[in-house]
DOMI-922550 format. One record per residue (C-alpha): residue in one letter; x, y, z; chain; residue number from 0. Coordinates in Angstrom, 1 decimal. Layout:
N
[r a; [X; Y; Z]; A; NUM];
...
***
This chain:
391
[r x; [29.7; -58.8; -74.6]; A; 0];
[r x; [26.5; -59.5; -73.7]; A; 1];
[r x; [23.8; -62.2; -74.6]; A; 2];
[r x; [20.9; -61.1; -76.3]; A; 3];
[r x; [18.3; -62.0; -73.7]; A; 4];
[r x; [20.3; -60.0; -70.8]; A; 5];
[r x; [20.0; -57.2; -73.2]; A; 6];
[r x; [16.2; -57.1; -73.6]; A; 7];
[r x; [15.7; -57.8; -69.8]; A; 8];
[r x; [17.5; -54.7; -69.2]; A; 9];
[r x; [15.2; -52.8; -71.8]; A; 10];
[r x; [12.2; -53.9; -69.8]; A; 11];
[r x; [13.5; -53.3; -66.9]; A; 12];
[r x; [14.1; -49.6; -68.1]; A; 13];
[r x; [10.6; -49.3; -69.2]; A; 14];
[r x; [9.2; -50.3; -66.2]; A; 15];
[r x; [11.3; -47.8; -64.0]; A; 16];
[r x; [10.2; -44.8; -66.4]; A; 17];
[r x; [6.3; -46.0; -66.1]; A; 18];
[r x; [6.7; -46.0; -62.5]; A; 19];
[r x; [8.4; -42.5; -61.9]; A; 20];
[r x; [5.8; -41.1; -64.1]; A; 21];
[r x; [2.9; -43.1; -62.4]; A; 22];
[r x; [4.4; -41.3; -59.0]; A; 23];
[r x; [4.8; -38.0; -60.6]; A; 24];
[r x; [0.8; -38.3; -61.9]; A; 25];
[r x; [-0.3; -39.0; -58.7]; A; 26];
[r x; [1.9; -36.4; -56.7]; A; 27];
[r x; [-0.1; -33.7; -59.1]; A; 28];
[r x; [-3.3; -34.9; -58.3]; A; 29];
[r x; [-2.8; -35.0; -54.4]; A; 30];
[r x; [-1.4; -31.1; -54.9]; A; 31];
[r x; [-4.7; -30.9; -57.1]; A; 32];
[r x; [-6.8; -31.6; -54.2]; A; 33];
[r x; [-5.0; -30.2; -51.8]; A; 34];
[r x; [-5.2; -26.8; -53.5]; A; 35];
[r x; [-9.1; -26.1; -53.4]; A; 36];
[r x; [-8.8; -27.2; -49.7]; A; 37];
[r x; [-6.8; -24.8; -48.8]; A; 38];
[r x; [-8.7; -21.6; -51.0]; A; 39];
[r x; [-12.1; -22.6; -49.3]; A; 40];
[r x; [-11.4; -20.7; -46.0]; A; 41];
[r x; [-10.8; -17.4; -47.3]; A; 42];
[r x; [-10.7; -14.4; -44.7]; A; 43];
[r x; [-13.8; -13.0; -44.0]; A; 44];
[r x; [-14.5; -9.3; -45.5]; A; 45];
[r x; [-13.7; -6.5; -44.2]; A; 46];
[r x; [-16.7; -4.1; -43.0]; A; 47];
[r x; [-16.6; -0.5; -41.3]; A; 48];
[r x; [-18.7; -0.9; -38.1]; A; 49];
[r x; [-19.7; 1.9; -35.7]; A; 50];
[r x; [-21.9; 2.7; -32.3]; A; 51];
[r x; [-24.9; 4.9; -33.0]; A; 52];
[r x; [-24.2; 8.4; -32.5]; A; 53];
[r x; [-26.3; 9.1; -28.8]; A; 54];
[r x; [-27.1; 12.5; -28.5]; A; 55];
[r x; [-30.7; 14.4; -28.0]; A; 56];
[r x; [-32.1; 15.7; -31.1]; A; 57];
[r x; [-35.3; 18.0; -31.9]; A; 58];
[r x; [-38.0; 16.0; -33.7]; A; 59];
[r x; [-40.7; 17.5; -35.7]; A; 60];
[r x; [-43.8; 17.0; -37.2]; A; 61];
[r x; [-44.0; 17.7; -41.1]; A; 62];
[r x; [-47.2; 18.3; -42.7]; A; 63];
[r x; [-47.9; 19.5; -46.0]; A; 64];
[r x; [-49.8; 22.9; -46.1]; A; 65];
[r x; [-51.6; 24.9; -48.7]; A; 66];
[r x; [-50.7; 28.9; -48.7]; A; 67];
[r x; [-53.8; 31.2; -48.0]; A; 68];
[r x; [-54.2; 34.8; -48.6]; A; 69];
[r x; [-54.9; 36.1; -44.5]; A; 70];
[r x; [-58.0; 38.2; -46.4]; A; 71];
[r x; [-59.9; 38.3; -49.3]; A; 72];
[r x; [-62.2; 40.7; -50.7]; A; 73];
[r x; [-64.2; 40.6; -53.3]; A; 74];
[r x; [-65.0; 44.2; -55.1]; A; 75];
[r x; [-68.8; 45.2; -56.0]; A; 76];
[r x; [-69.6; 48.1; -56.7]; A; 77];
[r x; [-72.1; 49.5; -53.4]; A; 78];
[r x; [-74.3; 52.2; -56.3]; A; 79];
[r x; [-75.4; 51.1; -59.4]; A; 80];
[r x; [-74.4; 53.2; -62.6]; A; 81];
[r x; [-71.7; 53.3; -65.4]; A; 82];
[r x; [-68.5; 52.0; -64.9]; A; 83];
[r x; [-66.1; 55.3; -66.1]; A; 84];
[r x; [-62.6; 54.5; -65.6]; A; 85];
[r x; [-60.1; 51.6; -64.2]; A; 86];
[r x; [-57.1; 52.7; -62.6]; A; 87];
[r x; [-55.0; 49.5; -61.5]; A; 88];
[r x; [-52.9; 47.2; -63.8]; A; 89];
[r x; [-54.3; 43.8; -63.3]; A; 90];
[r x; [-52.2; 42.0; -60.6]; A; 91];
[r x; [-50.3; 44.6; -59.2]; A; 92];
[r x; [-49.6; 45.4; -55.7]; A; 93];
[r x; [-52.1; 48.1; -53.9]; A; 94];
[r x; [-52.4; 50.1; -51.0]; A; 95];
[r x; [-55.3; 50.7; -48.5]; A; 96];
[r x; [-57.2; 53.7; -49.9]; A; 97];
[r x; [-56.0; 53.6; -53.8]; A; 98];
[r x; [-58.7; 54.2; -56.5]; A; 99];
[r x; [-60.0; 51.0; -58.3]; A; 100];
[r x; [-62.8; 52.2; -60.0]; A; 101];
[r x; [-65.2; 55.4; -61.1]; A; 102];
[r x; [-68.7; 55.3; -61.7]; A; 103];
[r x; [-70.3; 57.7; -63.6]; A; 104];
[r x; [-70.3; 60.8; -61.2]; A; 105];
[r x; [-73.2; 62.9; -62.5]; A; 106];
[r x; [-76.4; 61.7; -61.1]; A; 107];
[r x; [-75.0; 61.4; -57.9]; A; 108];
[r x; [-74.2; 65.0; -58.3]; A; 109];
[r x; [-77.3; 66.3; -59.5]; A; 110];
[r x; [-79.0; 63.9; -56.3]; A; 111];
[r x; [-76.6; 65.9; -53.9]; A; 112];
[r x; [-77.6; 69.1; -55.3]; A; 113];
[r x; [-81.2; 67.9; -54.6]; A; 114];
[r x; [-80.9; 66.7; -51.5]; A; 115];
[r x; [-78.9; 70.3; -50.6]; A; 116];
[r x; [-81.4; 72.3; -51.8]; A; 117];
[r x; [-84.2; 70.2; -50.1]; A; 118];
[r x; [-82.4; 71.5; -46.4]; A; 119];
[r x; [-81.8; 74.8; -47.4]; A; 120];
[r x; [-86.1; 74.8; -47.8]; A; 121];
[r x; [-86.5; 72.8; -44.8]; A; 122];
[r x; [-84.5; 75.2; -42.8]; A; 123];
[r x; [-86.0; 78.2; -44.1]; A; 124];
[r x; [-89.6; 76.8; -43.3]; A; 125];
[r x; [-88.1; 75.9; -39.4]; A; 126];
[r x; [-87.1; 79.3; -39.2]; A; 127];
[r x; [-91.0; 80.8; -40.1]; A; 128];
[r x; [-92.3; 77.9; -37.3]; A; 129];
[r x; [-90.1; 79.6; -35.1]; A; 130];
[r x; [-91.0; 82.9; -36.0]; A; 131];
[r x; [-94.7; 82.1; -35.6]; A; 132];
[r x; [-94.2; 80.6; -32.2]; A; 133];
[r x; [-91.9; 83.2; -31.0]; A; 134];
[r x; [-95.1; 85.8; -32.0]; A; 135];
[r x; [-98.5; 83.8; -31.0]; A; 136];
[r x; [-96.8; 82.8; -27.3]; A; 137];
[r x; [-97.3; 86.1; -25.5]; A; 138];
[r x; [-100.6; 86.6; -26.9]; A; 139];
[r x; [-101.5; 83.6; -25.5]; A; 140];
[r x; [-100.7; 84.5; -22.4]; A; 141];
[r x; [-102.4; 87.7; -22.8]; A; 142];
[r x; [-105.5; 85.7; -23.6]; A; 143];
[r x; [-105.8; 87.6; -27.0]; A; 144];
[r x; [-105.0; 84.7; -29.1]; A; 145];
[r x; [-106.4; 81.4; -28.7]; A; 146];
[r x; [-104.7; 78.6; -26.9]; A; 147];
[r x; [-105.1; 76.2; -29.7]; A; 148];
[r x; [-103.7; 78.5; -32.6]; A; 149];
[r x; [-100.3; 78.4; -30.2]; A; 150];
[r x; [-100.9; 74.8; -29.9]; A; 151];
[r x; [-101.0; 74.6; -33.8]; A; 152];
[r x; [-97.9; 76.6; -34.2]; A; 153];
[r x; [-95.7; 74.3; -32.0]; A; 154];
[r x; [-97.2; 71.4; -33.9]; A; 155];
[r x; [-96.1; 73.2; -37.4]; A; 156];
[r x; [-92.5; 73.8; -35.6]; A; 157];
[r x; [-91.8; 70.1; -34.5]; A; 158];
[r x; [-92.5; 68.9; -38.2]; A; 159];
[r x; [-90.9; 71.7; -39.5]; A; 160];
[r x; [-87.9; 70.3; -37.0]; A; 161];
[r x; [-88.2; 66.8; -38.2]; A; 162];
[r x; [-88.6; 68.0; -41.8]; A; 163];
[r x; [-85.3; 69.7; -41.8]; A; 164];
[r x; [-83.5; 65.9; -40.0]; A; 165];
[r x; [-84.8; 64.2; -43.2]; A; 166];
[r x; [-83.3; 66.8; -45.5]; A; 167];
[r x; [-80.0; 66.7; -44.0]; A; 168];
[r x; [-80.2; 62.9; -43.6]; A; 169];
[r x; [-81.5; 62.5; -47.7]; A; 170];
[r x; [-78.1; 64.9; -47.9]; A; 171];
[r x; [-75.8; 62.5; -46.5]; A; 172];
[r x; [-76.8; 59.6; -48.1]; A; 173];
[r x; [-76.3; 61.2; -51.3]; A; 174];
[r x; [-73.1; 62.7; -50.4]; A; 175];
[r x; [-72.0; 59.0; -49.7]; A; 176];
[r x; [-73.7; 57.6; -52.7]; A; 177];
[r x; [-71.4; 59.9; -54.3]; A; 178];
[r x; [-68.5; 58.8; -52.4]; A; 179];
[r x; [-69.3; 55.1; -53.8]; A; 180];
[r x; [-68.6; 55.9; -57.1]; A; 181];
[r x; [-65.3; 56.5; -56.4]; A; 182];
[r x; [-64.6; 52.3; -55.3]; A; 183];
[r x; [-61.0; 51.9; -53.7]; A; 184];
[r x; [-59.3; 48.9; -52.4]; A; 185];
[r x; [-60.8; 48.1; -48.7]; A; 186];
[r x; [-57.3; 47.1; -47.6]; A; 187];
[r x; [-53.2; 46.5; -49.1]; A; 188];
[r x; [-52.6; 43.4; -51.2]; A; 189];
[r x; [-52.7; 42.2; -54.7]; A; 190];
[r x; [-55.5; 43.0; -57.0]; A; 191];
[r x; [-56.8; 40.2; -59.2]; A; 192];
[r x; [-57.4; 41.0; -63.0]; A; 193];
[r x; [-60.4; 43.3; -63.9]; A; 194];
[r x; [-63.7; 41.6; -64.8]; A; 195];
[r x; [-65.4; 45.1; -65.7]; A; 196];
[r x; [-64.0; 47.3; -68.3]; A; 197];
[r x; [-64.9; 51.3; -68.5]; A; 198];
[r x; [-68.4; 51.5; -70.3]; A; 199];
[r x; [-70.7; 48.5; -68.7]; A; 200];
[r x; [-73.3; 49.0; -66.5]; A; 201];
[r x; [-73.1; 47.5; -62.4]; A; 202];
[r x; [-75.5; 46.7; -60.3]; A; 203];
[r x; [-74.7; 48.1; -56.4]; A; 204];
[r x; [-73.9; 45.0; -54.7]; A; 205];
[r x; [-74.0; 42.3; -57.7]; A; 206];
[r x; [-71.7; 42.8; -59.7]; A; 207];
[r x; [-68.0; 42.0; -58.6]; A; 208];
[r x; [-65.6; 43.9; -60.2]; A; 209];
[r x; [-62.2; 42.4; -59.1]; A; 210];
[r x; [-61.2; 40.9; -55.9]; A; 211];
[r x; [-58.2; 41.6; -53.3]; A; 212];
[r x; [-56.1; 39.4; -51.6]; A; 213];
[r x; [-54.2; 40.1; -48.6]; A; 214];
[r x; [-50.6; 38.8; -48.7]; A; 215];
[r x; [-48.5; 39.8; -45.5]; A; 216];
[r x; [-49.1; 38.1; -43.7]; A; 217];
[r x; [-50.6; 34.7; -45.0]; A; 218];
[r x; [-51.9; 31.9; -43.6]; A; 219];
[r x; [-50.8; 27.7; -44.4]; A; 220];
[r x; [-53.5; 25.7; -43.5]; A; 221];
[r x; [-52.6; 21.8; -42.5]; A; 222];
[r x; [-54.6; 18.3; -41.4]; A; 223];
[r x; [-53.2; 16.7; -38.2]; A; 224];
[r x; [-54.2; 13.2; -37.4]; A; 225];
[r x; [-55.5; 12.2; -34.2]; A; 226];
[r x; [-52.2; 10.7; -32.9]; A; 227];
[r x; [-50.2; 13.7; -34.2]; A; 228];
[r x; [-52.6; 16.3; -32.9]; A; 229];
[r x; [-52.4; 14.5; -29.2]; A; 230];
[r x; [-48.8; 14.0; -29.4]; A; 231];
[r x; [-48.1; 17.6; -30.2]; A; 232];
[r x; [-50.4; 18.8; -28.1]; A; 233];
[r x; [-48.4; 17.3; -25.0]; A; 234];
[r x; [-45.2; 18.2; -26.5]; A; 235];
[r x; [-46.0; 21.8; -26.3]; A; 236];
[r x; [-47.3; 22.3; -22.9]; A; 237];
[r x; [-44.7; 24.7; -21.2]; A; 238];
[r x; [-43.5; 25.5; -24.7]; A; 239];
[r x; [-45.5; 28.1; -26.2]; A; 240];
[r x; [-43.8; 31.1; -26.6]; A; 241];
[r x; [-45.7; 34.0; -25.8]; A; 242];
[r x; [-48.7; 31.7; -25.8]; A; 243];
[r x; [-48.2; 31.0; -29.4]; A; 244];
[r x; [-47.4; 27.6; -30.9]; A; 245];
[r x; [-44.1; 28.2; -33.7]; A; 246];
[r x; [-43.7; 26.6; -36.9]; A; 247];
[r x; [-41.2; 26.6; -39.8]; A; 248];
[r x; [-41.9; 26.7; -43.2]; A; 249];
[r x; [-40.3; 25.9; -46.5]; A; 250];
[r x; [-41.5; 25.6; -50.6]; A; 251];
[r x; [-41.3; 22.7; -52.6]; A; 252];
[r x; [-38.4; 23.7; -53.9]; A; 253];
[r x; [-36.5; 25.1; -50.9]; A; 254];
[r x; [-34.2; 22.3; -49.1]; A; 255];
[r x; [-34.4; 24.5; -45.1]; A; 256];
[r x; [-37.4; 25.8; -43.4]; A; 257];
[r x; [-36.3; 29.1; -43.8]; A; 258];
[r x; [-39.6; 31.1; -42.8]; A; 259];
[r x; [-41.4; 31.1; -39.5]; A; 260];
[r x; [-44.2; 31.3; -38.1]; A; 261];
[r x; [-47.0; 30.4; -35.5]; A; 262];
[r x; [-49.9; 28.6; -35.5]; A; 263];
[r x; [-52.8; 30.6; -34.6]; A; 264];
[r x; [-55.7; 28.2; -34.9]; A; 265];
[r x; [-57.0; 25.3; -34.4]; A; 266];
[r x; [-60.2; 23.9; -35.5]; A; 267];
[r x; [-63.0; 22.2; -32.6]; A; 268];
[r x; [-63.6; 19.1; -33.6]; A; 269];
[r x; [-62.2; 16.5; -36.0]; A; 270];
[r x; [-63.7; 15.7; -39.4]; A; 271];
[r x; [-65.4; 12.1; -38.9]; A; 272];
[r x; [-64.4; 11.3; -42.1]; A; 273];
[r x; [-60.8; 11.8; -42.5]; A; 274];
[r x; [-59.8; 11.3; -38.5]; A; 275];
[r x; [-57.9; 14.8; -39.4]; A; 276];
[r x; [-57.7; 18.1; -37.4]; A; 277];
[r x; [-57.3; 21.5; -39.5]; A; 278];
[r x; [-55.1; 24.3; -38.6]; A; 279];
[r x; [-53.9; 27.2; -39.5]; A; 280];
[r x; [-50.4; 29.1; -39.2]; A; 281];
[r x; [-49.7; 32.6; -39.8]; A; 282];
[r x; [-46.5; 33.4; -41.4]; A; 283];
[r x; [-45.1; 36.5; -42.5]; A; 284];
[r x; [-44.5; 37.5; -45.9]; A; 285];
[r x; [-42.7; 41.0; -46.3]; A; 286];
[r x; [-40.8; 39.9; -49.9]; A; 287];
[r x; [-44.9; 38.9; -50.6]; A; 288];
[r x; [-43.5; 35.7; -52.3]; A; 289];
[r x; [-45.6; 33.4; -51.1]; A; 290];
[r x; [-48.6; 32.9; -53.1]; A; 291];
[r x; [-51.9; 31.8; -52.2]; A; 292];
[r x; [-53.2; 28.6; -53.4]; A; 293];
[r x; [-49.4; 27.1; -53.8]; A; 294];
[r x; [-48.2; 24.0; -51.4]; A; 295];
[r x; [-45.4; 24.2; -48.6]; A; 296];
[r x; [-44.1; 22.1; -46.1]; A; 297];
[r x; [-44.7; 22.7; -42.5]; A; 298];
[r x; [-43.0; 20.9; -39.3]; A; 299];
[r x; [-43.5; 21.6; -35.8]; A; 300];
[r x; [-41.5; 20.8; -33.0]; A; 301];
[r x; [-42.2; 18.2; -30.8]; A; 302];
[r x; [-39.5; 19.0; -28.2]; A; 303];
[r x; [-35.9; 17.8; -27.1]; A; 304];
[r x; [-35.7; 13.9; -26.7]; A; 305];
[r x; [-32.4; 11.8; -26.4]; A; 306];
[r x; [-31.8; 9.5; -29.3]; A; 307];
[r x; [-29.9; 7.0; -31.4]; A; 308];
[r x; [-28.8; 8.0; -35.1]; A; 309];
[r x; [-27.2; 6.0; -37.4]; A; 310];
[r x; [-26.8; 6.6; -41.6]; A; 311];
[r x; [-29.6; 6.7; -43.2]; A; 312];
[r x; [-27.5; 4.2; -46.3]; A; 313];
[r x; [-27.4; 1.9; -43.1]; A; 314];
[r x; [-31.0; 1.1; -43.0]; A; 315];
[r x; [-32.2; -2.1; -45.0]; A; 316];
[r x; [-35.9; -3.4; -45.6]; A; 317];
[r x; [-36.8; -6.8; -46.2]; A; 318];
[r x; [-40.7; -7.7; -45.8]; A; 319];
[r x; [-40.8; -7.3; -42.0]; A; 320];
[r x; [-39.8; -3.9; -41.9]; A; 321];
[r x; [-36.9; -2.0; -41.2]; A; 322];
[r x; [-34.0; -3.5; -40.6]; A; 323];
[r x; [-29.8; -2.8; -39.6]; A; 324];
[r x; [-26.6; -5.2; -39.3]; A; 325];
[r x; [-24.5; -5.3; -36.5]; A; 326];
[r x; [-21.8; -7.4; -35.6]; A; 327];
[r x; [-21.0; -9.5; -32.6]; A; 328];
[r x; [-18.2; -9.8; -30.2]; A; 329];
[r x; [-17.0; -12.7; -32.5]; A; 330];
[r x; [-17.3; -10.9; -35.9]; A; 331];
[r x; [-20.8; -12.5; -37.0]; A; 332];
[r x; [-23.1; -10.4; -38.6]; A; 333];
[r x; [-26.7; -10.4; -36.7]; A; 334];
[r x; [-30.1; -8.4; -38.0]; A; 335];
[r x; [-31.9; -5.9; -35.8]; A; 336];
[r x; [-35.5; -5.0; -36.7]; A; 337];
[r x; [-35.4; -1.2; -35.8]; A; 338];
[r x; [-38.0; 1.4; -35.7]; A; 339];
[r x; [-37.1; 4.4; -37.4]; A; 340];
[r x; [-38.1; 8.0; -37.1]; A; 341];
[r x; [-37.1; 11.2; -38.7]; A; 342];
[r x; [-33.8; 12.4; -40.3]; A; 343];
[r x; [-31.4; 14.6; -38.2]; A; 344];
[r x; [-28.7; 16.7; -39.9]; A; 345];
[r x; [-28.6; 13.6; -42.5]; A; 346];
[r x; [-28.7; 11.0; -40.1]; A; 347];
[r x; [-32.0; 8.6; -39.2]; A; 348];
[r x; [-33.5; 8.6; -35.6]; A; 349];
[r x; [-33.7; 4.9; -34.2]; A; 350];
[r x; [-36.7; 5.2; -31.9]; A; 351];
[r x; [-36.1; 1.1; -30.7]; A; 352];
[r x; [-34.5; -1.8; -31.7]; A; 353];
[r x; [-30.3; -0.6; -30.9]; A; 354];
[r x; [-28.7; -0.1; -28.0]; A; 355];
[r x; [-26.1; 2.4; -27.5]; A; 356];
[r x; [-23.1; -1.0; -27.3]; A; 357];
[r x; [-24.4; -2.0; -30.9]; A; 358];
[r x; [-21.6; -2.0; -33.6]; A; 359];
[r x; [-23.5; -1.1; -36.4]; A; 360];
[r x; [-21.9; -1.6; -39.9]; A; 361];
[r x; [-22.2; 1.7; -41.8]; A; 362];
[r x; [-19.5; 0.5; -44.6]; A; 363];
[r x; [-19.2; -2.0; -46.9]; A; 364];
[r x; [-22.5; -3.6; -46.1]; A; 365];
[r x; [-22.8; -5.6; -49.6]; A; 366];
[r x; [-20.4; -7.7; -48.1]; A; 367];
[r x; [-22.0; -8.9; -45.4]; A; 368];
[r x; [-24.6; -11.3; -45.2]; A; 369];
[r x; [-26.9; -12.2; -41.9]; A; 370];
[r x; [-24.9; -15.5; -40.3]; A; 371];
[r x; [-21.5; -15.0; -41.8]; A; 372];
[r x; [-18.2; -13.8; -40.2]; A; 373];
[r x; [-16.9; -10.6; -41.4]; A; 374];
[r x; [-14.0; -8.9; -39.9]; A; 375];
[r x; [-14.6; -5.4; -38.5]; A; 376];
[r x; [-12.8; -2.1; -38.9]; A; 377];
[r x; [-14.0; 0.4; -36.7]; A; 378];
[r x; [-15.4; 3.5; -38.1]; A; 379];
[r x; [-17.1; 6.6; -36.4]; A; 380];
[r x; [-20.9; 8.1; -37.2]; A; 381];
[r x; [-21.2; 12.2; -37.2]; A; 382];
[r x; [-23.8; 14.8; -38.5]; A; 383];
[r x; [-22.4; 14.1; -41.7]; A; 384];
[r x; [-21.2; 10.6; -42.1]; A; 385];
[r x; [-18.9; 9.7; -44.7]; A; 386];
[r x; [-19.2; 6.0; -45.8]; A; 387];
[r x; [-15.8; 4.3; -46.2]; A; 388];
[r x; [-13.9; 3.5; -49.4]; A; 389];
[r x; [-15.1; -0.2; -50.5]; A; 390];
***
C-alpha cells in the first residue's frame, strides 16, 4: 500500500503532464492559426476575357445635325386689288400646280374687259376710214388736183389711227389678264399653309398675302461644317463624287438607320467669322412628303474607306486624361492604353491610335481588373456584334 506522500507526488505529477499536453495542443492551434491566413493571401488571379482588335477597313462618316427646308416657298398675294369671293383649299392640304386658291370679285374686271373691247372695235373702225381716206386723196395727188399736204395730212391721221388701235388692243390685254388675276392658283405643287383671308375682305394687289406654299419633294437639310470637317471632307471626296454630286444619308430623330438619301448640292463661299462654320445644303427626296420643314435630322457624309482597329465600345474607360483601354501582357499584368477614339462601326468603336493589332484587349470581366495587377486571361474573339462574356 502506498505512503501518503508517494500518493500526492503522483497527483502532481498528473497535473503537470495534463497542463503540458494542453499547453502543446494551445500552441499547435495557434501556429495552424497563422499559418492559415498565409496561405489564403495568394489567391489566383481573376479570370478576364481578352481579345485583339478586330482589323478590318471601315467607312467613316461625318454626322452633322441638319434642319429640314421646304426646296420653295411662296408666299400668295393677290396681283389685283378687289373683294376676296371664295376659298377653295382646306387649310394644309396637299396642292397641285394650277389648282384654284382664291376668287376675287369678277365683275369689274369684266365690265373693264368689255371697255377695253369696245375701245378696239372704235379704234379699228377709225383705221379703216384713215385707210379709206388715203386710199382716195393718193391718186389725186398725183394728178396734181389735190394738194400734197392734204395727202400728207391723211397718212398722218392713218399712223395715229394705227397706233390708236395698238393701245386699244394692248388696254384689252391687260384687262383680260387683270381678269385672269382674280382667279389666284397655286404657282407650283406642295402644301398650302392655313388661310389668312376669308371670303368677304378686301386685298390690296401685291400687299396682302393670302396664304403661302411650300414645296416638299424634294426638300432641302441645311448643315454647319467646321473648318477641319469641311477640309477633311473636301479631300476625302476628290475622285468620289458620283455624277459630280457629293451623297449623303439621312435619318429623323427618332429613326435608328439613315434610311433616306441624298446629295449635297451647295456649298456656301466663305465661312461665317463668327462661328468658324461652313453652311450647306443637301437635297433629299421626299415622295411619302414626310419630311417636314422646319423639323431636325441627322446628316453624315462619307469620308471614304480607311483601315482600322475596333474594339467594344463597353471596353472603353475614361479617367481624367482621356480615353483609355486595358490590355494584358505576355505575363498576365494588366497595363492602360490612352487611345484615341473615333466613330462607332456596326456597334463597335474605331481606335484611330493608341493599339496595335498584337494588343490583347480585355473586353470581359473588366471590373476585375485593375491597372498593375495579374489577372489570368481567357481568350475571347471581337465581331460586328460582340457579345461580352458571362461574369
Amino acid at each position: 500500500m502506498p505512503s501518503p506522500s508517494r500518493k500526492a507526488s503522483e497527483q502532481t505529477e498528473g497535473l503537470w503532464t495534463s497542463w503540458l499536453a494542453r499547453f502543446q495542443g494551445a500552441a499547435v492551434g495557434v501556429a495552424l492559426t497563422a499559418v492559415a491566413p498565409a496561405a489564403m493571401a495568394q489567391p489566383a488571379p481573376p479570370p478576364v476575357t481578352v481579345a485583339a482588335p478586330l482589323a478590318r477597313p471601315v467607312t467613316e462618316w461625318q454626322e452633322h445635325t441638319g434642319r429640314v427646308e421646304p426646296s420653295a416657298r411662296v408666299d400668295i398675294r393677290a396681283r389685283v386689288s378687289g373683294q376676296v369671293d371664295a376659298v377653295h383649299f382646306t387649310d394644309g392640304a396637299i396642292v397641285r400646280q394650277g389648282d384654284l386658291l382664291f376668287t376675287i370679285d369678277q365683275r369689274p374686271f369684266s365690265i373693264a374687259l368689255d371697255t377695253a373691247r369696245a375701245d378696239v372695235a372704235r379704234n379699228e373702225a377709225r383705221l379703216l376710214l384713215a385707210e379709206q381716206q388715203v386710199a382716195r386723196y393718193e391718186p389725186l395727188a398725183a394728178s396734181r388736183i389735190a394738194p400734197q399736204a392734204e395727202l400728207d395730212a391723211r397718212r398722218s391721221a392713218l399712223r395715229e389711227a394705227q397706233a390708236g388701235l395698238a393701245a386699244a388692243r394692248a388696254a384689252e390685254q391687260q384687262a383680260a389678264l387683270d381678269l385672269e388675276f382674280t382667279e389666284i392658283r397655286a404657282t407650283r405643287a406642295g402644301r398650302i399653309s392655313d388661310r389668312r383671308v376669308d371670303a368677304g375682305n378686301l386685298v390690296q394687289a401685291g400687299q396682302t398675302l393670302l396664304t403661302t406654299l411650300v414645296a416638299l419633294d424634294p426638300v432641302y437639310v441645311t448643315f454647319d461644317a467646321s473648318e477641319a470637317e469641311y477640309l477633311r471632307q473636301a479631300r476625302a471626296a476628290q475622285g468620289r463624287l458620283r455624277n459630280g454630286r457629293l451623297p449623303v444619308q439621312l435619318r429623323l430623330l427618332d429613326e435608328a438607320d439613315f434610311s433616306r438619301e441624298g446629295h449635297v448640292d451647295f456649298v456656301d463661299s466663305v465661312f461665317d467669322p463668327r462661328s468658324g462654320t461652313i453652311r450647306a445644303r443637301a437635297v433629299v427626296p421626299n415622295a411619302d412628303l414626310f419630311l417636314t420643314p422646319g423639323s431636325f435630322a441627322r446628316v453624315r457624309l462619307s469620308t471614304g474607306e480607311a483601315p482600322a482597329l475596333l474594339v467594344p465600345d463597353a471596353a472603353v474607360m475614361a479617367d481624367q486624361t482621356g480615353r483609355m483601354v486595358l490590355t494584358v501582357g505576355a505575363d498576365g499584368t494588366v497595363m492602360p492604353r490612352q487611345v484615341r477614339l473615333g466613330p462607332l462601326s456596326e456597334g463597335l468603336r474605331v481606335v484611330r491610335s493608341g493599339l496595335t493589332p498584337e494588343d490583347r484587349v480585355i473586353i470581359g470581366g473588366l471590373h476585375r481588373a485593375r491597372p498593375g495587377g495579374r489577372v489570368t486571361a481567357e481568350q475571347g474573339r471581337i465581331g460586328p456584334s460582340p457579345i461580352a462574356s458571362a461574369d
